[in-house]
C-alpha positions in Angstrom: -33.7 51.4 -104.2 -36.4 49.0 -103.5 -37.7 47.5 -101.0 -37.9 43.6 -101.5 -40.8 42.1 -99.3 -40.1 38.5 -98.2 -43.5 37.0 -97.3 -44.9 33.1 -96.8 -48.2 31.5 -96.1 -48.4 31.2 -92.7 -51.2 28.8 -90.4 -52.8 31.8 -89.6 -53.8 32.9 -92.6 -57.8 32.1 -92.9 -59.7 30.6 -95.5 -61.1 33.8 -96.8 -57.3 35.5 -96.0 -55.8 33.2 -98.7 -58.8 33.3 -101.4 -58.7 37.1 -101.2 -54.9 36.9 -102.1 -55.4 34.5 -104.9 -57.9 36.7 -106.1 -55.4 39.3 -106.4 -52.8 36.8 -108.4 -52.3 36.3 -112.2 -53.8 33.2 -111.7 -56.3 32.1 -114.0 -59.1 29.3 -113.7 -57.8 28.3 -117.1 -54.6 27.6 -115.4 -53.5 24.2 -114.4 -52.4 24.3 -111.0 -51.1 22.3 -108.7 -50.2 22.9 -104.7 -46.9 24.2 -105.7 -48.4 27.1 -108.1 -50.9 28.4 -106.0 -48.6 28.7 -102.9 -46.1 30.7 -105.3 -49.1 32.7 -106.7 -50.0 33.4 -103.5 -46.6 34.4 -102.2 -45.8 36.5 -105.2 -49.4 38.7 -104.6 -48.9 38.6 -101.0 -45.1 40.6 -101.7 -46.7 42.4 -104.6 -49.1 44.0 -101.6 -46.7 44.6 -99.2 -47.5 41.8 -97.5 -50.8 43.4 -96.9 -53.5 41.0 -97.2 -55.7 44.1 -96.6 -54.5 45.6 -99.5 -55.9 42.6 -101.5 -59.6 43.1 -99.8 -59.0 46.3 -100.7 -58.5 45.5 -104.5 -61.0 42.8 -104.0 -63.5 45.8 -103.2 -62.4 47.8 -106.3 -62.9 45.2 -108.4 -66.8 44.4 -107.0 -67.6 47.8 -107.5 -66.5 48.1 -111.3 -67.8 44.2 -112.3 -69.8 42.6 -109.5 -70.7 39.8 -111.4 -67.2 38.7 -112.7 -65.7 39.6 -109.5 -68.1 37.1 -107.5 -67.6 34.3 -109.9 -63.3 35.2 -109.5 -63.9 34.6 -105.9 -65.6 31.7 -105.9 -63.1 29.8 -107.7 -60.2 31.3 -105.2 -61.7 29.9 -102.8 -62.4 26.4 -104.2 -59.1 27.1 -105.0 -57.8 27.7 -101.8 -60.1 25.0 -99.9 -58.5 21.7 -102.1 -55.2 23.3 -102.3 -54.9 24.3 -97.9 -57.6 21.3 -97.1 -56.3 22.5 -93.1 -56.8 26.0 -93.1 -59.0 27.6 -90.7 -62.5 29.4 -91.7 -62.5 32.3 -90.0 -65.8 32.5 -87.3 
């Protein structure tokens, strides 16, 4: 039996926190999105880590070190992503 992981977006996730879980979602840039489908996107890759956004940083890493080039231009658009769609959300210092 499975464990089911119930996990939200929370204020103290950071900037880079919520771009790092995107980049781990089935999200595409070719996607249209909206506020509504990146939250869930982010939700559904923040259970599908165990609610581990280290996990993510950790797949993040994987993925830079097979395909540094595609992984960099993935990133950049979570995080424009991230920065229209959570206009509030703290940058970590």
């Amino acid at each position: 039996m499975s464990e089911q992981v119930t996990v939200q977006v929370t204020s103290d996730m950071t900037v880079g926190d919520l771009a790092e879980v995107l980049f781990c979602s089935s999200l595409q840039p070719s996607d249209e999105l909206d506020a509504e489908k990146v939250a869930a996107a982010i939700s559904q890759s923040l259970r599908s880590h165990h609610g581990q956004i280290r996990e993510c940083a950790e797949e993040l890493a994987a993925s830079y070190g097979k395909d540094p080039e595609i992984t960099c231009l993935r990133m950049r658009w979570a995080r424009t992503v991230v920065a229209r769609t959570f206009p509030t959300a703290r940058v970590a210092s």
